[in-house]
C-alpha positions as CSV (number, residue, x, y, z in Angstrom):
1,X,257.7,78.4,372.0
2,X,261.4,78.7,370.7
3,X,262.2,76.9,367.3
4,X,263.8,73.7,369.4
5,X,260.1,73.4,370.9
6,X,259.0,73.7,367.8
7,X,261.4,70.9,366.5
8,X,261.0,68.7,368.6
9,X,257.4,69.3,368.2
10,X,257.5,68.7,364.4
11,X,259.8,65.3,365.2
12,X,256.4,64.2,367.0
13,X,254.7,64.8,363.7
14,X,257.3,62.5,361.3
15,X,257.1,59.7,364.4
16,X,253.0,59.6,363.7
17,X,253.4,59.4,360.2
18,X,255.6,55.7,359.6
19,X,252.6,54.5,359.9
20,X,251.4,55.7,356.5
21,X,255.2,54.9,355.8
22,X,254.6,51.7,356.3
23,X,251.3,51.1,354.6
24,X,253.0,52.4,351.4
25,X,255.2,49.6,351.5
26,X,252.5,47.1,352.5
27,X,250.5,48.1,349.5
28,X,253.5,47.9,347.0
29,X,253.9,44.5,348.4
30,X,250.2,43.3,347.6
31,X,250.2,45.0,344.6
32,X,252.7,43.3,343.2
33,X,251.7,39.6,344.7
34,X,247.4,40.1,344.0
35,X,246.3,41.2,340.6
36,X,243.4,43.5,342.0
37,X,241.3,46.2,340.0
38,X,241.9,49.2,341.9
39,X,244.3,48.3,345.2
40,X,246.3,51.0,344.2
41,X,243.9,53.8,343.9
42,X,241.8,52.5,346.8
43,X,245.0,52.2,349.2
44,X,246.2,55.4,348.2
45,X,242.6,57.5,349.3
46,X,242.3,55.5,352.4
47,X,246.0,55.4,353.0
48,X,246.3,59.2,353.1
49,X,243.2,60.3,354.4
50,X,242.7,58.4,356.9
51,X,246.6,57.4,358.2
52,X,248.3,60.6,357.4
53,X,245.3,63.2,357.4
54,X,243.3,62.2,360.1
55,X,246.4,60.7,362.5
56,X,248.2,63.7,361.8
57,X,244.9,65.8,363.6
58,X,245.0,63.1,366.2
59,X,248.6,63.9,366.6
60,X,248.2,67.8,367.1
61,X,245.5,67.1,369.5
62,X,247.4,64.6,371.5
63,X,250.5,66.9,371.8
64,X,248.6,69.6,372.4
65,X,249.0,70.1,376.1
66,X,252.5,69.5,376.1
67,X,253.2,72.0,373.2
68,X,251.4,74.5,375.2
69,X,253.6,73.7,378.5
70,X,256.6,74.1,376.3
71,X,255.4,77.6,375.3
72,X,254.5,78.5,378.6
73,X,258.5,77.3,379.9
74,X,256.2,75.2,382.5
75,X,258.9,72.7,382.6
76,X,256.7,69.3,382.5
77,X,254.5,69.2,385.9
78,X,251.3,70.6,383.9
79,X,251.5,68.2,380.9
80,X,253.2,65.6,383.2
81,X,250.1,62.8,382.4
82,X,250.2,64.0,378.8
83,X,253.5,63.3,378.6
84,X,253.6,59.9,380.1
85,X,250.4,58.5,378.0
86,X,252.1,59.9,375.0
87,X,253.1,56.6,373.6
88,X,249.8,54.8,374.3
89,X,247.4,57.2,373.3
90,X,249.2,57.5,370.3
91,X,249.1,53.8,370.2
92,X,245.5,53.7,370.3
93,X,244.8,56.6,367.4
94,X,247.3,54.8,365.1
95,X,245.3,51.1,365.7
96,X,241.7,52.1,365.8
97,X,242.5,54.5,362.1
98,X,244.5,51.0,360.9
99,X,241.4,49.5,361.9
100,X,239.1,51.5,359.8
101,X,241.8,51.9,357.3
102,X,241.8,48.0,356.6
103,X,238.2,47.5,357.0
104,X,237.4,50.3,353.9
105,X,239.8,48.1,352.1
106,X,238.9,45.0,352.7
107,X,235.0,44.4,353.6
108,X,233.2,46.3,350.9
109,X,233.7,43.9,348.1
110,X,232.0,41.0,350.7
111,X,229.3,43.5,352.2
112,X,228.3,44.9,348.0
113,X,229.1,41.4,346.4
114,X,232.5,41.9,345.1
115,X,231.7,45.7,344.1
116,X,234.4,49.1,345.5
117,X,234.8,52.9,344.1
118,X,237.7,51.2,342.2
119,X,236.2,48.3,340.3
120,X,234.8,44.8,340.9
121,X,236.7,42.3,342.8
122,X,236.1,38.4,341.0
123,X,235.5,35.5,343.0
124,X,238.7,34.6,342.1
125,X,240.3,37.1,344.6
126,X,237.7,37.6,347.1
127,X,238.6,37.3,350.8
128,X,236.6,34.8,353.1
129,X,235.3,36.6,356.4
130,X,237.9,35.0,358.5
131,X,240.4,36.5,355.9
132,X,239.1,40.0,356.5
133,X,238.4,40.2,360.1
134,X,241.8,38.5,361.2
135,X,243.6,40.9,358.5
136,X,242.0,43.9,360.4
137,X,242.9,43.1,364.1
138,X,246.6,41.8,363.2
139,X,247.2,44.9,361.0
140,X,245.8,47.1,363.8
141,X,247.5,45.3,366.6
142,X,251.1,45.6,364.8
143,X,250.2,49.4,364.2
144,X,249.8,49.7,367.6
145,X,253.1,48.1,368.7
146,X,255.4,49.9,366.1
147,X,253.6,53.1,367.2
148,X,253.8,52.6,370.9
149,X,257.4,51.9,370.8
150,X,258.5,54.7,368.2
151,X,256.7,57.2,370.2
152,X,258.4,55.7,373.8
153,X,262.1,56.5,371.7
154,X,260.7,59.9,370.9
155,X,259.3,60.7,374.3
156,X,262.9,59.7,376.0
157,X,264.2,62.2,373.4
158,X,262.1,64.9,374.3
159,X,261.9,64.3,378.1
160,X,266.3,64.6,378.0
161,X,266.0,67.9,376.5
162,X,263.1,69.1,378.3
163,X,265.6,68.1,381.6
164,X,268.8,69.9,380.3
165,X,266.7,72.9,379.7
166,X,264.7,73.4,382.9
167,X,266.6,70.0,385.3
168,X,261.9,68.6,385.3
169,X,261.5,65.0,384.8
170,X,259.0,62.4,384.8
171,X,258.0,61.3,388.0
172,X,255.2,59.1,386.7
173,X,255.1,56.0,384.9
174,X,252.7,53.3,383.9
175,X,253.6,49.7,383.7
176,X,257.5,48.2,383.1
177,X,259.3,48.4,380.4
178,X,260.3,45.1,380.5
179,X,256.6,43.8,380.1
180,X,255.4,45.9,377.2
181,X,258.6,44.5,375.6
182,X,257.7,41.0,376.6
183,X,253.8,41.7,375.1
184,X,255.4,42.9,371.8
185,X,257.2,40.2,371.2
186,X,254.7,37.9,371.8
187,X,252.7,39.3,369.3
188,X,255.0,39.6,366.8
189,X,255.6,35.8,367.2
190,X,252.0,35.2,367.1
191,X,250.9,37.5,364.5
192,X,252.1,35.3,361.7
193,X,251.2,32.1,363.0
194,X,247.3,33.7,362.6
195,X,248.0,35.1,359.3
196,X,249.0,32.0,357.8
197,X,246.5,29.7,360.4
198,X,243.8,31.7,358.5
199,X,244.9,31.2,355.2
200,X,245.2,27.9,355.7
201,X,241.4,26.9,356.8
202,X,239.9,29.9,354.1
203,X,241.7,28.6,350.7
204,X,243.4,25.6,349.4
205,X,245.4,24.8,346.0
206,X,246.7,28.2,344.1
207,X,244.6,30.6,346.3
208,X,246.4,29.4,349.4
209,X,249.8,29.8,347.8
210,X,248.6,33.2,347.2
211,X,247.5,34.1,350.3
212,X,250.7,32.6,351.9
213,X,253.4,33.9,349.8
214,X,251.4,37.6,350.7
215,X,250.9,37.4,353.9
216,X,254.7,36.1,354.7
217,X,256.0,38.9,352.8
218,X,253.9,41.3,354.8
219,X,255.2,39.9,358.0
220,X,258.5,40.0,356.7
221,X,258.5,43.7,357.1
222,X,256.6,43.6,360.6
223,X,259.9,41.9,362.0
């Protein structure tokens, strides 16, 4: 593989990693709206093990087959499906580790009564279980949208230079564009609504004002 395969490659690489980007700023944010023992050492261990260590080996395994269709100067026929899944598999990594990555953050202080690695979480600041569970599936579902579409712009990058080199192209394609765009934004409408919806029925008085003013800042940098 010449050093543009291995470029574009590595261009692959810093697309699968705004995810930790992103949770970087997410936990500045909550760490400077909830007075927490421990957010910042816990996020910072889960954060880079799990969403830039173990999505980064995702990542090599994912590209794997097209790396090695590059090498070969194959054109794109044997890493065709690879290719075209590329945005969704990668999708589906980045979620399921968000997943995990929120649910090691969030559900051991309610499954070991307030206790983590990082101290003791008080009453005062303890998450109900509809807080948790709807935190998890709206972080993982906006972790798979930001993925699947940064990966799309990086796969229409890399399928124009892969056609000026050796005239292949894509020949197939799953779904419309025009719907996964639709599906996005429909989440991205909806995914606050829940966030605040939740707060509202687990907290009242200064806790919900809280939980609001965090969670609006959160989704502030989703849009």
């Amino acid at each position: 593989m010449n050093e543009d395969w291995r470029l574009l490659e590595r261009h692959y690489y810093v697309a699968m990693a705004v995810p930790f980007a992103i949770d970087v700023v997410i936990t500045l944010i909550v760490a400077l709206n909830a007075d927490i023992p421990g957010l910042p050492e816990r996020n910072a261990l889960t954060g880079t093990v799990l969403m830039l260590g173990l999505l980064h080996l995702a990542a090599r395994r994912l590209f794997a087959p097209i790396a090695a269709t590059l090498a070969a100067g194959a054109g794109i026929g044997p890493a065709e499906r690879a290719l075209t899944q590329l945005p969704l598999r990668s999708a589906v990594s980045a979620g399921l580790l968000y997943a995990g990555t929120m649910a090691t953050r969030i559900l051991p202080p309610l499954l070991f009564d307030g206790a983590t690695l990082f101290g003791r979480v008080g009453p005062e600041a303890m998450p109900t279980w509809l807080d948790a569970g709807m935190t998890v599936l709206v972080s993982a579902g906006f972790m798979f949208v930001v993925v699947y579409f940064v990966v799309s712009d990086y796969l229409e990058r890399l399928c124009a230079r892969v056609f000026a080199a050796t005239g292949a192209n894509l020949s197939l394609f799953y779904g419309r564009f025009g719907t996964k765009l639709g599906s996005a934004l429909v989440f991205a409408a909806l995914a606050p609504v829940l966030l605040v919806a939740k707060d509202v029925v687990s907290y009242d008085g200064e806790r919900l004002e809280q939980a609001l003013m965090l969670d609006i800042s959160v989704s502030l940098v989703g849009i």
